[in-house]
C-alpha positions as CSV (number, residue, x, y, z in Angstrom):
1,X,-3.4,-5.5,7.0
2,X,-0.5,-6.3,4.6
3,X,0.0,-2.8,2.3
4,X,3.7,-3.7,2.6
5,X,3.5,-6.0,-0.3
6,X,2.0,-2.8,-2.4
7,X,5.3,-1.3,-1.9
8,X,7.9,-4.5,-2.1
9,X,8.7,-7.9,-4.0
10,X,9.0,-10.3,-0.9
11,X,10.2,-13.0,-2.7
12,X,13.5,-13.7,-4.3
13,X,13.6,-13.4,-8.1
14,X,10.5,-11.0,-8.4
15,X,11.5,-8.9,-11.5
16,X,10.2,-5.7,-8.8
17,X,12.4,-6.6,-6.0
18,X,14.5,-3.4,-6.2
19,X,12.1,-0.8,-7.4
20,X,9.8,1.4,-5.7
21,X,6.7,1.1,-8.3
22,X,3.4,-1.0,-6.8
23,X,3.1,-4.7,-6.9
24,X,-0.1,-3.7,-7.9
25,X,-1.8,-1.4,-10.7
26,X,-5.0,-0.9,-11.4
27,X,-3.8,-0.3,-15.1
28,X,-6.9,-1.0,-17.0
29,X,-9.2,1.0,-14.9
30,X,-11.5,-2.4,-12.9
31,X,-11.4,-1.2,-9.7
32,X,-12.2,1.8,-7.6
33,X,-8.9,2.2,-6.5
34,X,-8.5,5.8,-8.1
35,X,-11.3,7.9,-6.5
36,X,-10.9,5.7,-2.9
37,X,-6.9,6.9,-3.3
38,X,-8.0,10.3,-4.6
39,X,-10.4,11.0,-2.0
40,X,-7.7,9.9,1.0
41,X,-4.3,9.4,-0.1
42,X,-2.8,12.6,0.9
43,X,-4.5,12.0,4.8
44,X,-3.3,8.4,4.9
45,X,0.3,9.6,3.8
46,X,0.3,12.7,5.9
47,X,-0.7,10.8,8.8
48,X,1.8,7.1,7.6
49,X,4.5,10.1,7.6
50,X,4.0,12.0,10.7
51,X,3.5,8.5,12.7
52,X,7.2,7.1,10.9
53,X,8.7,10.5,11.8
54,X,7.4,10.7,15.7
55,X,8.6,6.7,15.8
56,X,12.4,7.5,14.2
57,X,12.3,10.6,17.0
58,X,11.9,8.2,20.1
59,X,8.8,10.5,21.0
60,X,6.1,7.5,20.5
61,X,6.6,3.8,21.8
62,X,5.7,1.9,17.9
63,X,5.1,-1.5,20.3
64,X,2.5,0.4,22.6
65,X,0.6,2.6,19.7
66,X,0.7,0.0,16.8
67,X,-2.5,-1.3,17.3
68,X,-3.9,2.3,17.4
69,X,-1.8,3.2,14.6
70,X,-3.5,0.9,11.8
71,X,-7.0,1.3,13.3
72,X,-7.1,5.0,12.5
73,X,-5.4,3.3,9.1
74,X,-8.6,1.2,8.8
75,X,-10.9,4.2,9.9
76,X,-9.1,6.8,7.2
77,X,-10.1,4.4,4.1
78,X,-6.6,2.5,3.6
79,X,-8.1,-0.6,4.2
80,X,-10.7,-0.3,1.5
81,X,-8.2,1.3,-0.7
82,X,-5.8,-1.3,-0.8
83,X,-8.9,-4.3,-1.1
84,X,-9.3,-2.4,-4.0
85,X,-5.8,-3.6,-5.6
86,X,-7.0,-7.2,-4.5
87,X,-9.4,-7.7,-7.3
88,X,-6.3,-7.3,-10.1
89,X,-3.8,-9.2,-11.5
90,X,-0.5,-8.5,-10.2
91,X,1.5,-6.2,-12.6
92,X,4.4,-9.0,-13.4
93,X,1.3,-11.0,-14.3
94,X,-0.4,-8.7,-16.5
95,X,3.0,-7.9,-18.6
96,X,3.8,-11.6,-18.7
97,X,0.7,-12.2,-20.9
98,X,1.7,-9.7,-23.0
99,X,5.2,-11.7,-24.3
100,X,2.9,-15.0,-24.6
């Protein structure tokens, strides 16, 4: 699972390094992106949250319950949510045609 690249420009010299928007939009509506991220965004996020807040308080071992961790990721929908954003363009590539 890579969602991490939903969230950050990896590369040097993306026009997105610095913000906080998704590498990945489904702007024109060619996915079912929105009702999968409807249906179990505020689970995923409540759960992503609780598991970053228990890791920052020492009171889980991240090297011990990582594996654990993105299985109940897979099992909540994120996995299916983020194939989703696989089938389009990346956002710098859809604006880019625009200034052709």
């Amino acid at each position: 699972m890579d969602g991490l690249k939903y969230w950050s420009a990896q590369d040097d010299g993306k026009w997105m390094k610095w913000q906080t928007i998704p590498y990945k939009s489904d702007i024109r509506s060619e996915t079912e992106y929105a009702a999968i991220s409807s249906e179990i965004s505020s689970d995923v996020w409540a759960y992503v949250n609780n598991y970053c807040t228990e890791a920052v308080l020492g009171q889980i071992d991240v090297d011990a319950t990582w594996d654990s961790y993105l299985e109940e990721l897979d099992r909540m929908g994120y996995n299916s949510m983020m194939d989703e954003l696989e089938q389009v363009e990346p956002l710098e590539d859809i604006i880019a045609g625009y200034a052709e």
